[in-house]
N, CA, C and O atoms as a MOPAC input file, in Angstrom:
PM7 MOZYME 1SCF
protein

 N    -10.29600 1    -8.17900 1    16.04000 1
 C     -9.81100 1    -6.83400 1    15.78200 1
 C    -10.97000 1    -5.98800 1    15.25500 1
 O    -11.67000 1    -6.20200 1    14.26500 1
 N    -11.01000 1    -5.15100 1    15.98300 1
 C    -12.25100 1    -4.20900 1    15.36500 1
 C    -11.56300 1    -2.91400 1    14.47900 1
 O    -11.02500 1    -1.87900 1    14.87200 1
 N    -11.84700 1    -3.48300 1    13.00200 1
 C    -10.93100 1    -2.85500 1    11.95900 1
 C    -11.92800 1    -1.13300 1    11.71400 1
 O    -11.45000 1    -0.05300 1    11.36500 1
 N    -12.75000 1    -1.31800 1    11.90500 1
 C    -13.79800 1     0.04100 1    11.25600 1
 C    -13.23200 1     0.87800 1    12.04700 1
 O    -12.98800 1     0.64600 1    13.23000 1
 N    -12.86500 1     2.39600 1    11.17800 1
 C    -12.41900 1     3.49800 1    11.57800 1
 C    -13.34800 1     5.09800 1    11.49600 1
 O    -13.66700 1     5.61300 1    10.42400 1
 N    -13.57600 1     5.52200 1    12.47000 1
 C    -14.45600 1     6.54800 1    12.77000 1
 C    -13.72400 1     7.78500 1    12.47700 1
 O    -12.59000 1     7.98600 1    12.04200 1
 N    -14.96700 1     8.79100 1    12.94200 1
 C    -14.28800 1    10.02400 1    12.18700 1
 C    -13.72100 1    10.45600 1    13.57900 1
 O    -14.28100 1    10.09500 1    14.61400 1
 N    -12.72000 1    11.15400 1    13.58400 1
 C    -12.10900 1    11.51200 1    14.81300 1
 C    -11.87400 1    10.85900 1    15.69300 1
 O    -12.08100 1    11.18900 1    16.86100 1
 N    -11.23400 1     9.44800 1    15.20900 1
 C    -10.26500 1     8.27100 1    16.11000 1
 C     -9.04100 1     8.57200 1    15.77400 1
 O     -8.54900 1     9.13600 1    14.79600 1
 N     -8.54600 1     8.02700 1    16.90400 1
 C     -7.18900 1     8.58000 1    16.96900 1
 C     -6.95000 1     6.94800 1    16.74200 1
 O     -7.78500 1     6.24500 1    17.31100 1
 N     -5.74200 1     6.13400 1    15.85500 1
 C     -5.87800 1     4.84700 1    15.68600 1
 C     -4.49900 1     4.72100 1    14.80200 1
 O     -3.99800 1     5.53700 1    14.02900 1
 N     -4.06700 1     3.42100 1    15.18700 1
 C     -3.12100 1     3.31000 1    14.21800 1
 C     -3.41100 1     2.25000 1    12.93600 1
 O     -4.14800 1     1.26800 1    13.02000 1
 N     -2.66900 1     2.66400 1    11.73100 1
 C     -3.21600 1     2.04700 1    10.45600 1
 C     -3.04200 1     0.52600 1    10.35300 1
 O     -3.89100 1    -0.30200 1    10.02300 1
 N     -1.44900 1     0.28500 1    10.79200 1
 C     -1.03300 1    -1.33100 1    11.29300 1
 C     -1.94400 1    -2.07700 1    11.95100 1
 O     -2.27700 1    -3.15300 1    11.45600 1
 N     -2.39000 1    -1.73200 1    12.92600 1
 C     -3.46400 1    -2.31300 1    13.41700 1
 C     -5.06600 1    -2.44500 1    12.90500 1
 O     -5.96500 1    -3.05700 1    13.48200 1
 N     -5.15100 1    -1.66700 1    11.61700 1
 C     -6.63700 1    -1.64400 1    10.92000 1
 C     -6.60400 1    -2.89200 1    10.01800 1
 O     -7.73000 1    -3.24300 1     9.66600 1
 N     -5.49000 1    -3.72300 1     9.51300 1
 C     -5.56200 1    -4.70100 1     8.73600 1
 C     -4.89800 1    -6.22600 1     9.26400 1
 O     -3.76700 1    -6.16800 1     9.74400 1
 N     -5.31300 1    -7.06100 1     9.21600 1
 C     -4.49000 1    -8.38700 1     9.46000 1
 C     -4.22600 1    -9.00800 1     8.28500 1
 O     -4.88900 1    -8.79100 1     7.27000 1
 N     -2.89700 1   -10.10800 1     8.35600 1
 C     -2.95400 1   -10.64400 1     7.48600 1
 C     -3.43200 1   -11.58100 1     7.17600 1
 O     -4.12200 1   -11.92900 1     8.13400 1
 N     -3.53600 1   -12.36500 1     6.29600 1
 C     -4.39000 1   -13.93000 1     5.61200 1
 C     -3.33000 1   -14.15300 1     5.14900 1
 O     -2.54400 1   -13.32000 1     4.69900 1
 N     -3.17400 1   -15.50800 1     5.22200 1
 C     -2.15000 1   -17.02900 1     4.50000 1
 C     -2.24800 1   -16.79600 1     3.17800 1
 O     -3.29500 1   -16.98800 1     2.56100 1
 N     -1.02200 1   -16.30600 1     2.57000 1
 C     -1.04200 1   -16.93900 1     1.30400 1
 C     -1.75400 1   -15.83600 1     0.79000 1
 O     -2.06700 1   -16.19800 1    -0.34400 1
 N     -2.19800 1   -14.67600 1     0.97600 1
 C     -2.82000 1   -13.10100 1     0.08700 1
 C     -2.75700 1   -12.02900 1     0.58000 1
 O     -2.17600 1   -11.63400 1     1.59100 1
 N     -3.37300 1   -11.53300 1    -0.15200 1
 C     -3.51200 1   -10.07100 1    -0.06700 1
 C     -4.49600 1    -9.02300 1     0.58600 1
 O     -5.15600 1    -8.49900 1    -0.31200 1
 N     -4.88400 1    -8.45100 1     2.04600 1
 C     -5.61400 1    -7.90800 1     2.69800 1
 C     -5.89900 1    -6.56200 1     2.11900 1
 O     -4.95400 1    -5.85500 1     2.46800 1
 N     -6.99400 1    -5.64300 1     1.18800 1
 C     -7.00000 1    -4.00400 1     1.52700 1
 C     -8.30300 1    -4.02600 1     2.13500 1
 O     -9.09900 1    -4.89700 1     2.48700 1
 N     -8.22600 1    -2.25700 1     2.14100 1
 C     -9.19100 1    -1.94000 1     2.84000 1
 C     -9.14300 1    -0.81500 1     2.50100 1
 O     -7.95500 1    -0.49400 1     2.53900 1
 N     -9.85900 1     0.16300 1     2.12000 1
 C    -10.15300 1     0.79700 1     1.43600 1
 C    -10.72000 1     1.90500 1     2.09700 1
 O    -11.93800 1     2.05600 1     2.01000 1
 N     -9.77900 1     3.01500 1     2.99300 1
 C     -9.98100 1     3.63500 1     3.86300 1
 C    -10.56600 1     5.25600 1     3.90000 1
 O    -10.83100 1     5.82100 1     4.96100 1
 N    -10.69400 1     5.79200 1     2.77200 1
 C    -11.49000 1     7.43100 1     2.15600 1
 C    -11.41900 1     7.10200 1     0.66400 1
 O    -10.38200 1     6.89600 1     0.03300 1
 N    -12.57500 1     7.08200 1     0.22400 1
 C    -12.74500 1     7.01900 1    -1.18200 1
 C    -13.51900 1     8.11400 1    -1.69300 1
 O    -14.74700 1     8.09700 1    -1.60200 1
 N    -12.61000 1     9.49900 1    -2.46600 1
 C    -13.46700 1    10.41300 1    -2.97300 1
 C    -13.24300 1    10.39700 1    -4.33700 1
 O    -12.44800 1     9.56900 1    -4.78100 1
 N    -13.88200 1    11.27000 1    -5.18000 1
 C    -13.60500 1    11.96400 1    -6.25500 1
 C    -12.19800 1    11.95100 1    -6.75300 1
 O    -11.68100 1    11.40800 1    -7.72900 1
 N    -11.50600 1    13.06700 1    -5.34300 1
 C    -10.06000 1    13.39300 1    -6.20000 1
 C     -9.20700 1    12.49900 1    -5.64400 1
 O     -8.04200 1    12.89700 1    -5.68200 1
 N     -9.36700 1    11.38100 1    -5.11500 1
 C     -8.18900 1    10.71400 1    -4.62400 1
 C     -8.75800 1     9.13700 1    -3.73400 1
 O     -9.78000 1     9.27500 1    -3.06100 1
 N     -8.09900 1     7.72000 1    -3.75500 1
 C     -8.21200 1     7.06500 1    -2.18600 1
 C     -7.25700 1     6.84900 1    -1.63000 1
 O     -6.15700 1     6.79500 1    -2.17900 1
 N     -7.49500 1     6.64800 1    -0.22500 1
 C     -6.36900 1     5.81800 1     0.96300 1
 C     -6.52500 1     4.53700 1     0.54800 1
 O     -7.46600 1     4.26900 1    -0.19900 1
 N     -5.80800 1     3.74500 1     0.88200 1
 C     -6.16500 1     2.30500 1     0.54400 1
 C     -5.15000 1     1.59800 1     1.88700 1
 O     -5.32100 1     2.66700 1     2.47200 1
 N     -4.59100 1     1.08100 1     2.51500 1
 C     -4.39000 1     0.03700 1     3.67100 1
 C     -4.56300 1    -1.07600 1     3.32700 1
 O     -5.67300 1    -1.58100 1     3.16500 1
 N     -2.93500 1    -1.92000 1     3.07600 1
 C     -2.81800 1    -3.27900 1     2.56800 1
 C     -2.50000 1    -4.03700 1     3.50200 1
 O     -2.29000 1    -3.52100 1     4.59900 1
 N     -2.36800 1    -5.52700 1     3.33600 1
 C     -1.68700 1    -6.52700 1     4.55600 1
 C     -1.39300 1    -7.24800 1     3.30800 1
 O     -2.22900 1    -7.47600 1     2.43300 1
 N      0.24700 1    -7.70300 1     3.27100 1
 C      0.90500 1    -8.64000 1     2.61500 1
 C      1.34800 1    -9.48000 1     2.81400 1
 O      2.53500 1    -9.23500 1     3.02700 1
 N      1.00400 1   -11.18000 1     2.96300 1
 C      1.44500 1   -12.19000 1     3.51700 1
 C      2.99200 1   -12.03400 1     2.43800 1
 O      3.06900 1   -11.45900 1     1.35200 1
 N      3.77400 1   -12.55200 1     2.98000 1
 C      5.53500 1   -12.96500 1     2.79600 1
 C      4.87400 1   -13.69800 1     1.23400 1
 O      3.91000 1   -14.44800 1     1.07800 1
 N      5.96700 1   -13.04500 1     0.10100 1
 C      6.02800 1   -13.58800 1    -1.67400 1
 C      4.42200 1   -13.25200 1    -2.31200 1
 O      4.09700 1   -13.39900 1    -3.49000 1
 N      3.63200 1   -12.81900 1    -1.31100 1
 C      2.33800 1   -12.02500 1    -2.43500 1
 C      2.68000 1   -10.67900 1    -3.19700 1
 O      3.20000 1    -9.72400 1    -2.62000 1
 N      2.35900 1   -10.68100 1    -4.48500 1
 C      2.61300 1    -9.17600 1    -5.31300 1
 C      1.30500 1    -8.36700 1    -6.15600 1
 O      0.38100 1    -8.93300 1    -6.73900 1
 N      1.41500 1    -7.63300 1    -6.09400 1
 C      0.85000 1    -6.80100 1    -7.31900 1
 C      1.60200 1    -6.93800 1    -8.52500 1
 O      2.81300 1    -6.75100 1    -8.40400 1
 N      1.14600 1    -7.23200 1    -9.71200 1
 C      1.43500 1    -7.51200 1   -10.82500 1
 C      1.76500 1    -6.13100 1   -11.77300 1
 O      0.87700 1    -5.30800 1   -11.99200 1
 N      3.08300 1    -5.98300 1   -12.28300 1
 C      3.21500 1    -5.07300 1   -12.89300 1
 C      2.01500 1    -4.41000 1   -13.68000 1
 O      1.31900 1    -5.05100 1   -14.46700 1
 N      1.87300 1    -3.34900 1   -13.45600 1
 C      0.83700 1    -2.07200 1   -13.99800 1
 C      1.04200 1    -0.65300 1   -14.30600 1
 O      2.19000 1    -0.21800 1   -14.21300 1
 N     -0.03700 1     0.23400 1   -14.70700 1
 C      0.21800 1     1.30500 1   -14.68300 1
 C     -1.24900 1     2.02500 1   -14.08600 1
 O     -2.15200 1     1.32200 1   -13.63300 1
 N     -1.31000 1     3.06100 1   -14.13600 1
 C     -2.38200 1     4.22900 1   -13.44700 1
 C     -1.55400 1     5.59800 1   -13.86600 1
 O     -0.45500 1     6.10000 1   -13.63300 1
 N     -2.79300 1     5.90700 1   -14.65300 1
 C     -3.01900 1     7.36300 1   -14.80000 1
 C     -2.95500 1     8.47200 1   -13.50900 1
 O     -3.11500 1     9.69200 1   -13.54400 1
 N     -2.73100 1     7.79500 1   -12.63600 1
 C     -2.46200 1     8.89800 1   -11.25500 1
 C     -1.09800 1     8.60500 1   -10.05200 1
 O     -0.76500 1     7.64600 1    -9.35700 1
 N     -0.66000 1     9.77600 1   -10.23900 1
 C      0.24700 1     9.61300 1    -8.70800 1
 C      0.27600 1     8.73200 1    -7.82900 1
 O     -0.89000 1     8.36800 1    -7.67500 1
 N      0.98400 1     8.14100 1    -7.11600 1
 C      0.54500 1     7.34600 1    -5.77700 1
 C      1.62800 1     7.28700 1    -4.98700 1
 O      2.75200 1     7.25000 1    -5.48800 1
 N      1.44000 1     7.27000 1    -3.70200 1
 C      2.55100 1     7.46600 1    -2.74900 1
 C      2.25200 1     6.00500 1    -1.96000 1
 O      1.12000 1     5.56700 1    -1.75100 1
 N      3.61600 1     5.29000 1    -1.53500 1
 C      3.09600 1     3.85200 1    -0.96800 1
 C      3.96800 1     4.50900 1     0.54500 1
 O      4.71000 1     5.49100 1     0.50100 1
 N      3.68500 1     3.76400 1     1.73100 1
 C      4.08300 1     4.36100 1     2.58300 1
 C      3.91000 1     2.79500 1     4.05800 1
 O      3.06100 1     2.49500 1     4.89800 1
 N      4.78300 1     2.43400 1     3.77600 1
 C      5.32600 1     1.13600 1     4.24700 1
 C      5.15200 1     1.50500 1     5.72600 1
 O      5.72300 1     2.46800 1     6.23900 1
 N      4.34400 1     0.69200 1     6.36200 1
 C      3.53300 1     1.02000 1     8.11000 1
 C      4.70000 1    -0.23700 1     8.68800 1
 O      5.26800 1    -0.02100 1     9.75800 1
 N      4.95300 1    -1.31600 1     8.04300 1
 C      5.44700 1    -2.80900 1     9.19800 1
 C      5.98100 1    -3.67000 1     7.47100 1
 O      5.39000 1    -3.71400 1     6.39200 1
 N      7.01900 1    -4.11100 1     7.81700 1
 C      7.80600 1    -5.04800 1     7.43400 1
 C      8.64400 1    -4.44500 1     6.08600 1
 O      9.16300 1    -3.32800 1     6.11900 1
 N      8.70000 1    -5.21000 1     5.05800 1
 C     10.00500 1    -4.70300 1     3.91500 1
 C      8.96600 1    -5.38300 1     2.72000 1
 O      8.25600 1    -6.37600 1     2.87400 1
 N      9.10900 1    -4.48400 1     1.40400 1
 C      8.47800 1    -4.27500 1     0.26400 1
 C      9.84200 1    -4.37600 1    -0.50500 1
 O     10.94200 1    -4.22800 1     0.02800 1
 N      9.57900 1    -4.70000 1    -2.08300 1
 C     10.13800 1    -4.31400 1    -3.06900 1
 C      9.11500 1    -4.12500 1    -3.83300 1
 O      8.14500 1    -4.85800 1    -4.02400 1
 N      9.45500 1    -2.76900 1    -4.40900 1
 C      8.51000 1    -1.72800 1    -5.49900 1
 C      9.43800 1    -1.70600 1    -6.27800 1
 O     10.62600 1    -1.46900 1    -6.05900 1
 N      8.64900 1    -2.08300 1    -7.70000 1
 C      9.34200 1    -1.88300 1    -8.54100 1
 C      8.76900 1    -0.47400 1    -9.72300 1
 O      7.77400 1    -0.49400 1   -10.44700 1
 N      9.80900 1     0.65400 1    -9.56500 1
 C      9.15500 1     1.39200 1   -11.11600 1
 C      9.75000 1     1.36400 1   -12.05200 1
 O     10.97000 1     1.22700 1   -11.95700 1
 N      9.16500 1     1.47400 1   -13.26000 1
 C      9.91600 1     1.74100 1   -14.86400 1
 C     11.08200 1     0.87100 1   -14.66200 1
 O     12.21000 1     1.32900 1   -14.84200 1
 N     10.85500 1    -0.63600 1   -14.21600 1
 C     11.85000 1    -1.76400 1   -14.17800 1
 C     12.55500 1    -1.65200 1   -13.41400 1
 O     13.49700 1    -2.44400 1   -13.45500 1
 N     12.53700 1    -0.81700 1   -12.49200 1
 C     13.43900 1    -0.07300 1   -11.28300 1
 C     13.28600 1    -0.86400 1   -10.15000 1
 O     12.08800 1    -0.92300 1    -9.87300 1
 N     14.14100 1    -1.65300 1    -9.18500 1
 C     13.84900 1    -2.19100 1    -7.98500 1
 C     14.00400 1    -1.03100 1    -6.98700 1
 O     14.77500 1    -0.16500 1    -7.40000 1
 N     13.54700 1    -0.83000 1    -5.96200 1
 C     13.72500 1    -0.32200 1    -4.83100 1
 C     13.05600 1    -0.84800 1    -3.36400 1
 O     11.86900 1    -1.04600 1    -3.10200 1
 N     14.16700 1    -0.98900 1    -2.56600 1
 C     13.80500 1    -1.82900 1    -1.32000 1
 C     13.34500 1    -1.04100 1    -0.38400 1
 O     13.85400 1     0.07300 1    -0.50100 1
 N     12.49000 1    -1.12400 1     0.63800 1
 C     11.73900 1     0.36400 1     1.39700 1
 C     11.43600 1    -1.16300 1     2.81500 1
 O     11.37400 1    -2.39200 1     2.81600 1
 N     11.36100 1    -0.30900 1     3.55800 1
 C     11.19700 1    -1.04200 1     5.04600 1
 C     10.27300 1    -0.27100 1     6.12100 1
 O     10.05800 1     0.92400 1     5.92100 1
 N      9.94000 1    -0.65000 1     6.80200 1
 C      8.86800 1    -0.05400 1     7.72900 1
 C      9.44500 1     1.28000 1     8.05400 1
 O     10.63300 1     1.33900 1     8.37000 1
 N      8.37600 1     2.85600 1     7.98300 1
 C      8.86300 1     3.67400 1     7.93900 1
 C      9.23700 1     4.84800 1     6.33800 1
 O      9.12400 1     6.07100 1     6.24800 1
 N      9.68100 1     3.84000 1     5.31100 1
 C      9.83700 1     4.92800 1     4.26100 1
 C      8.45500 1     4.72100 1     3.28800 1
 O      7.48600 1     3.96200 1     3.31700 1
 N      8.83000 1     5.62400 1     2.57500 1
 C      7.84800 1     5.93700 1     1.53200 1
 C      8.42300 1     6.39700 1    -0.11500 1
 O      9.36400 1     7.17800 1    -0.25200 1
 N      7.65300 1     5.74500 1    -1.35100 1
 C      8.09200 1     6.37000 1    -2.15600 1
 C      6.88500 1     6.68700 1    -3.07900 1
 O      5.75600 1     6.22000 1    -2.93000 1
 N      7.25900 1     7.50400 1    -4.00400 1
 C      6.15800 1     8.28900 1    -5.15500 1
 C      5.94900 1     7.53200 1    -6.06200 1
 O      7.03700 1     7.60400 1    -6.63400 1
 N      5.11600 1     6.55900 1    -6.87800 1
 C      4.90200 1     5.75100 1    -8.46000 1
 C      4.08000 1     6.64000 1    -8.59200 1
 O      2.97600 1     6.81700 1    -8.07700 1
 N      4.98800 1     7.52000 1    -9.71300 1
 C      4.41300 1     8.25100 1   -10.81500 1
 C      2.90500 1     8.00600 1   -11.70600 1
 O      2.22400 1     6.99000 1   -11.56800 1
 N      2.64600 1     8.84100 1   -12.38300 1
 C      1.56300 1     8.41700 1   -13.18600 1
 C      1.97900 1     8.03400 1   -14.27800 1
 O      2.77900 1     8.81400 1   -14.79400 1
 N      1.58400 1     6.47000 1   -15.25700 1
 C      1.92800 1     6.37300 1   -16.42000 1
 C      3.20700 1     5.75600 1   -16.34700 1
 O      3.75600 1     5.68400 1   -17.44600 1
 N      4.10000 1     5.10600 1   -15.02400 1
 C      4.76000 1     4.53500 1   -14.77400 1
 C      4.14300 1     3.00200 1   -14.78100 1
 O      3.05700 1     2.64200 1   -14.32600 1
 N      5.10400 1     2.24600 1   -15.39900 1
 C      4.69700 1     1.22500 1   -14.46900 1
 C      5.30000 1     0.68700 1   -13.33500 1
 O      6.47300 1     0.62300 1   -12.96500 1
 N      4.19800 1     0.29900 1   -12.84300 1
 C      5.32700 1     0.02800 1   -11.37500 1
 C      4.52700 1    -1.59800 1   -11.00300 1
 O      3.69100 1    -2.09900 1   -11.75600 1
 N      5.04300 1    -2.29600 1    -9.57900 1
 C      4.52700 1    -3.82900 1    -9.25600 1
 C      5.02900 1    -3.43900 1    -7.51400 1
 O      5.87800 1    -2.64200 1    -7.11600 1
 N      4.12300 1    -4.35100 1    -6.75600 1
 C      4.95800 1    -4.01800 1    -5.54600 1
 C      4.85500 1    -5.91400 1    -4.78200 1
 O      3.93400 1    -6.72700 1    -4.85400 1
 N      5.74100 1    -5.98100 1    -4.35000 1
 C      6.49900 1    -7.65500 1    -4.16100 1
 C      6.49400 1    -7.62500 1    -2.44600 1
 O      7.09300 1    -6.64500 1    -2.00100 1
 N      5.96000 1    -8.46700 1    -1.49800 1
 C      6.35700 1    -8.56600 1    -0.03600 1
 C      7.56800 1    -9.63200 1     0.14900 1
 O      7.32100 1   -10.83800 1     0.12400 1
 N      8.72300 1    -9.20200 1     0.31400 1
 C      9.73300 1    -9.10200 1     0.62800 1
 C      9.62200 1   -10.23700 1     1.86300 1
 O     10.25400 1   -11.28500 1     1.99100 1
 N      8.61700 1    -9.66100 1     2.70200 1
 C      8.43900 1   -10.23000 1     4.34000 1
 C      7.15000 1    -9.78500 1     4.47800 1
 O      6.64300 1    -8.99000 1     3.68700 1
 N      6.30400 1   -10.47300 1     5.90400 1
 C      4.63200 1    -9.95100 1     5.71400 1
 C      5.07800 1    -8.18200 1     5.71200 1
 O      6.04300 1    -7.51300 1     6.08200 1
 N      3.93000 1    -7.96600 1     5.15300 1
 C      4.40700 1    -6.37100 1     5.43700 1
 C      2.75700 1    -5.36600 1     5.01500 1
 O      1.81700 1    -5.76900 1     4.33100 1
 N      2.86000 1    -4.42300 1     5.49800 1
 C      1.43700 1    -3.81600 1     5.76700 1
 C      2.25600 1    -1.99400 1     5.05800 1
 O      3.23400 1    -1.26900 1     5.24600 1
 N      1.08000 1    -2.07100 1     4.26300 1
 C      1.06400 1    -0.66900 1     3.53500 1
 C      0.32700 1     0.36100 1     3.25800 1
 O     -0.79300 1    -0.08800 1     3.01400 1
 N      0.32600 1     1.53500 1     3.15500 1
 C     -0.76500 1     2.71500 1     3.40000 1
 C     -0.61200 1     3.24900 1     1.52600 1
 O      0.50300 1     3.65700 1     1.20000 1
 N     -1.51200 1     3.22500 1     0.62900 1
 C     -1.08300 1     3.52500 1    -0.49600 1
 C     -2.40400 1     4.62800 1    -1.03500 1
 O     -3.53700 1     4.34500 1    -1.42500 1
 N     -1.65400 1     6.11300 1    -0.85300 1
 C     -2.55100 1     7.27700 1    -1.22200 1
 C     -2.72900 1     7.40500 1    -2.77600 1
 O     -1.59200 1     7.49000 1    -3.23800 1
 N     -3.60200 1     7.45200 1    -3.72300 1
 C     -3.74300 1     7.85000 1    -4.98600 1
 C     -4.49300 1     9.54500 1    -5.33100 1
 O     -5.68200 1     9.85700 1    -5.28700 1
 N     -3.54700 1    10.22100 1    -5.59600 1
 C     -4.35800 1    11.79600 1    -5.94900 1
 C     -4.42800 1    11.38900 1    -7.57400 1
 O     -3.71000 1    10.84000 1    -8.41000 1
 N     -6.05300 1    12.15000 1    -7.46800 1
 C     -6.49400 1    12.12400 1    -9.08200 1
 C     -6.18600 1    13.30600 1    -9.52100 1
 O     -5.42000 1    13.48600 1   -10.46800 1
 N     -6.69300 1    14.11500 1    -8.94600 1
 C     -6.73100 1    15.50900 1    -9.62900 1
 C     -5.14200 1    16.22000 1    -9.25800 1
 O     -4.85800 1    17.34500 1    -9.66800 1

């Protein structure tokens, strides 16, 4: 898979990451100042460990089913939706099933 993404490709994000046995794939797709893209691959029962961040973040589920959890909150999301973890929330996000994710952070 030729994962590297150019400027003015037309490309889909699902296809920029594979998964690995047993972890966790990113990739780390515009990294500025006020904000990054980031592009995950989640093998089936890998998580992010409850946390917090000082910034916004929008997760935005490309292929399979997530549970995000905020402020102890479960919410189930499936290929297609998207939700907001606040800043100063904590939140954790759990693969449900393999599942591949697009997760924007605005700083400013």
């Amino acid at each position: 898979m030729n994962d590297k993404i150019d400027h003015s490709e037309v490309f889909d994000f699902a296809q920029k990451a594979d998964y690995s046995s047993d972890s966790i794939v990113s990739k780390r797709i515009i990294q500025k100042p006020v904000g990054n893209v980031t592009l995950f691959a989640f093998d089936k029962g890998q998580e992010l460990s409850e946390h917090s961040a000082p910034f916004d973040a929008i997760v935005q589920v490309l292929e399979g089913n997530a549970q995000i959890i905020i402020n102890k909150i479960a919410y189930e999301l499936k290929q297609g939706q998207s939700i907001i973890m606040p800043a100063n929330f904590t939140h954790a996000v759990k693969a449900t099933s393999k599942f591949k994710m697009l997760l924007t952070m605005i700083k400013e």
